[in-house]
N, C-alpha and C positions, 0 to 999 in steps of 0.2 A: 613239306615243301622247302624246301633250298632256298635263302634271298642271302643275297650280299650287297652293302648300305656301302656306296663309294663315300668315301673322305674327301676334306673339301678340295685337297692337294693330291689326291692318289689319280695314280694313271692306270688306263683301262689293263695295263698289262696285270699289274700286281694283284688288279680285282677279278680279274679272269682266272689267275694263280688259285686267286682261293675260294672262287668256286668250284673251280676241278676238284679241290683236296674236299671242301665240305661234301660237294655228290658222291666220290669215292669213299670217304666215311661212314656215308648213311646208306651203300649199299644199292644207289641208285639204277647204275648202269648193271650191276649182276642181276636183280629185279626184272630188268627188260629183256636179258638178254632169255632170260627162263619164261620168261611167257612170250617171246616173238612169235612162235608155233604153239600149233596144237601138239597136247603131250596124247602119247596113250599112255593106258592103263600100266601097260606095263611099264614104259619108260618114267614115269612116276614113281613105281615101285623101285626101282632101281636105284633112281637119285635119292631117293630118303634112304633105302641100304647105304647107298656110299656116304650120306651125313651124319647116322649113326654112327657109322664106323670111325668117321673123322673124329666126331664126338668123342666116343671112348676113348680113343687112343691117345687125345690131352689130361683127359683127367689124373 
């Protein structure tokens, strides 16, 4: 879970700043966006083809 502790001085904006950055670090909003639906079988197989791939292709 994600928390950001405001400063005694900080304004909402800067604390909002970096909450954005720690949820897109930890993958949060890509998480939701893969399970908003139901997957099928096969659409499953497919995205793990395509992460494999990703995979490899840095190593």
């Amino acid at each position: 879970m994600t928390q950001v502790v405001l400063g005694e001085n900080e304004g909402i904006d800067s604390a909002l700043r970096r909450f954005k950055r720690q949820v897109s670090k930890a993958g949060i909003l890509a998480d939701v966006k893969y399970h908003r639906h139901f997957e099928t079988p096969i659409e499953k197989r497919k995205r793990k083809a395509v992460a494999v791939k990703r995979t490899r292709r840095f190593k």
